[in-house]
C-alpha positions as a Markdown table, in Angstrom:
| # | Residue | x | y | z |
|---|---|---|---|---|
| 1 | Unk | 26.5 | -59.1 | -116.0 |
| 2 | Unk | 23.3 | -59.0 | -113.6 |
| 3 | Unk | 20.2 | -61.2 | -115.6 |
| 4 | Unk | 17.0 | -60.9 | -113.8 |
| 5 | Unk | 13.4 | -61.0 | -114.3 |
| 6 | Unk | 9.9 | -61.2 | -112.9 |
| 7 | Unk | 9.5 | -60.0 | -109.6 |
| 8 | Unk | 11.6 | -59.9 | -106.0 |
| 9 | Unk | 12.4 | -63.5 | -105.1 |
| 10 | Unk | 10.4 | -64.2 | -101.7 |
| 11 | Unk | 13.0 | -64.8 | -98.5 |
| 12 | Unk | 12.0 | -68.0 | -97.8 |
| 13 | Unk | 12.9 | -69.3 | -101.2 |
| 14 | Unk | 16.2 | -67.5 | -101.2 |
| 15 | Unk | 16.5 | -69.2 | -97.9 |
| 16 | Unk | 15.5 | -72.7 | -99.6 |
| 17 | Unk | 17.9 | -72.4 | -102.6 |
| 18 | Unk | 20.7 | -71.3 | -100.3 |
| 19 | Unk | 20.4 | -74.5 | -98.1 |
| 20 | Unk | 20.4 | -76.9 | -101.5 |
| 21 | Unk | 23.7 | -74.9 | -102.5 |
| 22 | Unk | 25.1 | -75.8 | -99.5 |
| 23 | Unk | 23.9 | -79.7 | -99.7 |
| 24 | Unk | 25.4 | -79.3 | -102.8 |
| 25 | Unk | 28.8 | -78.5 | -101.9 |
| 26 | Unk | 28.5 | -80.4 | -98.8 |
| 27 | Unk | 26.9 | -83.4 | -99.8 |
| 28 | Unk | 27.6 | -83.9 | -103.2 |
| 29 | Unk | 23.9 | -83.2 | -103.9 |
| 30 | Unk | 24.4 | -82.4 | -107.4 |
| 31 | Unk | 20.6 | -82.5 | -108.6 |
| 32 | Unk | 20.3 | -78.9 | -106.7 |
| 33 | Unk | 22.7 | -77.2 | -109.5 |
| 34 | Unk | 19.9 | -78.1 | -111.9 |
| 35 | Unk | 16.8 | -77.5 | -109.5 |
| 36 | Unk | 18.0 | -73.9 | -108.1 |
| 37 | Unk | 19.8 | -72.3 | -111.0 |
| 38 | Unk | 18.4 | -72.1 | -114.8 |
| 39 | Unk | 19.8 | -73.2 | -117.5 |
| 40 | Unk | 21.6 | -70.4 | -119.0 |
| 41 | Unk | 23.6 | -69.9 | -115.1 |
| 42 | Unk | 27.1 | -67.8 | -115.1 |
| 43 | Unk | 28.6 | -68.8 | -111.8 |
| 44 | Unk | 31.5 | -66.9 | -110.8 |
| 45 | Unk | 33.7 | -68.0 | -108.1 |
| 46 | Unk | 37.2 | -65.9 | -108.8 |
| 47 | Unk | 39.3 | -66.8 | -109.5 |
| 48 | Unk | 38.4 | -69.6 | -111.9 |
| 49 | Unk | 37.3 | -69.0 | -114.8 |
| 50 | Unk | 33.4 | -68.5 | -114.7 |
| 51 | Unk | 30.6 | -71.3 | -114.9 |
| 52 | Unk | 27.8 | -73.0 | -116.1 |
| 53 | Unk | 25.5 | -75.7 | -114.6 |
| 54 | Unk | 27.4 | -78.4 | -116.1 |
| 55 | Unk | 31.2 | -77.1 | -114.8 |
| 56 | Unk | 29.7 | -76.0 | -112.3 |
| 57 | Unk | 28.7 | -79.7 | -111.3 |
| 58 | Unk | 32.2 | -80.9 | -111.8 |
| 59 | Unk | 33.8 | -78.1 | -110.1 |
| 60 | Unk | 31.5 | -79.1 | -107.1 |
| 61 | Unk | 32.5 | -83.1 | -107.6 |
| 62 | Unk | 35.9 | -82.4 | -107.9 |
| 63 | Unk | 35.9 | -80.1 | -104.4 |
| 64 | Unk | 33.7 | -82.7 | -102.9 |
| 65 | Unk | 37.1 | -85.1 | -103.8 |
| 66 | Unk | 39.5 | -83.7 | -102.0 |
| 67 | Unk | 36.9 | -82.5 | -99.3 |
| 68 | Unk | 34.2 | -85.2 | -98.9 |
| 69 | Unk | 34.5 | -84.2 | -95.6 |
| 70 | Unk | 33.0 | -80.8 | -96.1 |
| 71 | Unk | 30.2 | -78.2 | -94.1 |
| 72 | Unk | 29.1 | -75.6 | -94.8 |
| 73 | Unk | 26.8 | -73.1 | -92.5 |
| 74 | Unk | 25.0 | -70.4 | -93.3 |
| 75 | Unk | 24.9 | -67.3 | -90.9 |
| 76 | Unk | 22.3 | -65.1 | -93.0 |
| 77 | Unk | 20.5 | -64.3 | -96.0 |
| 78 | Unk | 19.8 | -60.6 | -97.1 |
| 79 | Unk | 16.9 | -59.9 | -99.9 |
| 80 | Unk | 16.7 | -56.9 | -102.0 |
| 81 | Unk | 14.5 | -57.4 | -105.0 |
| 82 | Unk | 15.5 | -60.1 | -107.1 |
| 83 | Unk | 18.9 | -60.3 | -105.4 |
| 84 | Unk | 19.9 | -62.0 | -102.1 |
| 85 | Unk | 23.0 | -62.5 | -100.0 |
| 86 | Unk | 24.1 | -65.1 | -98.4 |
| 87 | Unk | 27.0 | -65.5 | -96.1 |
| 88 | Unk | 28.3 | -68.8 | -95.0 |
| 89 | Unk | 31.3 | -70.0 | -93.8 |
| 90 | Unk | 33.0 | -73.4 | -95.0 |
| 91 | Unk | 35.5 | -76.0 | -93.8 |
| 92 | Unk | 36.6 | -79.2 | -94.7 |
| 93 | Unk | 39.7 | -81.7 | -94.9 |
| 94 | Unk | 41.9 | -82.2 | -97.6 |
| 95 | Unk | 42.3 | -86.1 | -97.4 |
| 96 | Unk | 41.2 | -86.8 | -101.3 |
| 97 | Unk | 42.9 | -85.9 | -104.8 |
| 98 | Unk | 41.0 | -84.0 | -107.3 |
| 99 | Unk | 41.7 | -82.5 | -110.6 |
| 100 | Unk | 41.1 | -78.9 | -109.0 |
| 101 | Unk | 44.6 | -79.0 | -107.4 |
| 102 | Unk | 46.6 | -81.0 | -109.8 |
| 103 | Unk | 50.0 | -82.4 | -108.3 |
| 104 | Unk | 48.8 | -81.2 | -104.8 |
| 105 | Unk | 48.6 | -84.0 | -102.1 |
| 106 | Unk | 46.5 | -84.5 | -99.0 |
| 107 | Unk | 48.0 | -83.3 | -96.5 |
| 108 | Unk | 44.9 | -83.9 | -93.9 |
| 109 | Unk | 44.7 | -80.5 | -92.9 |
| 110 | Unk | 41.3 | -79.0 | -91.7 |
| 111 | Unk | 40.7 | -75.2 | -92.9 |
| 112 | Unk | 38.2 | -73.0 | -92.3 |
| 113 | Unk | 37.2 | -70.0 | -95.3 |
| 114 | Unk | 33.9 | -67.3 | -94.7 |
| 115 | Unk | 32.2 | -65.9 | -97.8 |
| 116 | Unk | 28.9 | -65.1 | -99.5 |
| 117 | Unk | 27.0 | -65.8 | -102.4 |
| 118 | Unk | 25.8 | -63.4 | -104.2 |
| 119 | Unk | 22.7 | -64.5 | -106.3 |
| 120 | Unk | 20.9 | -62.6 | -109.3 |
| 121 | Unk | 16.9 | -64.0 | -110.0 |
| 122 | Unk | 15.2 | -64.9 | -112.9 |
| 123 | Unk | 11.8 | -65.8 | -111.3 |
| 124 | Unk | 12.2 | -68.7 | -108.3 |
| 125 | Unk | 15.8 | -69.8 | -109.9 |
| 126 | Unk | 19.2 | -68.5 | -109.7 |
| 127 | Unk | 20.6 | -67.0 | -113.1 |
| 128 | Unk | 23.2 | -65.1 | -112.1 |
| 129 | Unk | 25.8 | -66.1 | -108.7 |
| 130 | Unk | 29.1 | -65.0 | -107.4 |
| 131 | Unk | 30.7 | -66.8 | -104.8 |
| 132 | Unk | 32.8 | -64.9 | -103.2 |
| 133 | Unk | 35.2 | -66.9 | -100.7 |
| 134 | Unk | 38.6 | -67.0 | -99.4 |
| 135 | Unk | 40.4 | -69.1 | -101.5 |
| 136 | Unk | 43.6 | -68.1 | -100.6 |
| 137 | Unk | 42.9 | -69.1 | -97.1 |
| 138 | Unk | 41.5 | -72.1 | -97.4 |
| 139 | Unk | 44.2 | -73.2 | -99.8 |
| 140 | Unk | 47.1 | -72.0 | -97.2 |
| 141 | Unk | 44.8 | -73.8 | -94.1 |
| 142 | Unk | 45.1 | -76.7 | -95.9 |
| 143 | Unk | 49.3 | -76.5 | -96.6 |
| 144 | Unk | 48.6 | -76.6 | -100.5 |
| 145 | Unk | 50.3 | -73.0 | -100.8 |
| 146 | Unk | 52.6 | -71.6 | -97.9 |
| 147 | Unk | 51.7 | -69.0 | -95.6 |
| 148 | Unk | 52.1 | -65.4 | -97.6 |
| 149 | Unk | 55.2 | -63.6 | -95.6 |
| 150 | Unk | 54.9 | -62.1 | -92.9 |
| 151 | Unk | 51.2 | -64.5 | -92.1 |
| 152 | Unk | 53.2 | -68.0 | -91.1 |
């Protein structure tokens, strides 16, 4: 479900909104949910169920938890219209609980996980995002789910 309208989003303010994602997620930063996307947001990070700004804070809080150690860096953002790219890569260490991965334990693990955002425009804010990132991955980095056979 792509929401848009107005015109193309300008590169430096894709630019801009991708770096207060990132202090977001790396900072805890959670003002920038409500600054960069509008109010009406669907965030989809598969596989959890899909988000709005307010889950979408807690999702971040309760990452930020069991990752307060987290960075993220951005490689490059792509603009076509009013949609941009963004691919990043992540890493952190699990060395906190949160509610994300009930029962699961720090282990102190560093991982490492590349993606990309994906983010629909409505003007100069983000209506519309997928995050696309390798959740698998980072949760097998971390030892919160075993190597898939055949990887370990």
């Amino acid at each position: 479900m792509t929401r848009t309208t107005h015109g193309p989003v300008a590169e430096e303010r894709a630019h801009e909104v991708m770096t207060r994602i990132a202090a977001a997620w790396e900072q805890g930063d959670l003002a920038a949910v409500d600054e960069v996307f509008t109010e009406d947001l669907v965030y989809h990070a598969p596989p959890f169920p899909d988000m709005g700004r307010a889950e979408l804070r807690d999702f971040i809080a309760g990452f930020r938890a069991a990752f307060p150690d987290a960075h993220v860096q951005v490689h490059e953002d792509l603009v076509d219209g009013t949609t941009s790219v963004h691919r990043w890569t992540a890493e952190g260490t699990f060395t906190g609980k949160t509610p994300l991965l009930p029962g699961a334990q720090p282990t102190g693990r560093h991982a490492s996980s590349d993606g990309a955002h994906v983010l629909h425009w409505s003007g100069d804010r983000v209506s519309e995002a997928w995050h696309l990132g390798d959740w698998l991955g980072w949760l097998v980095g971390t030892g919160v789910l075993p190597p898939p056979p055949g990887m370990g």
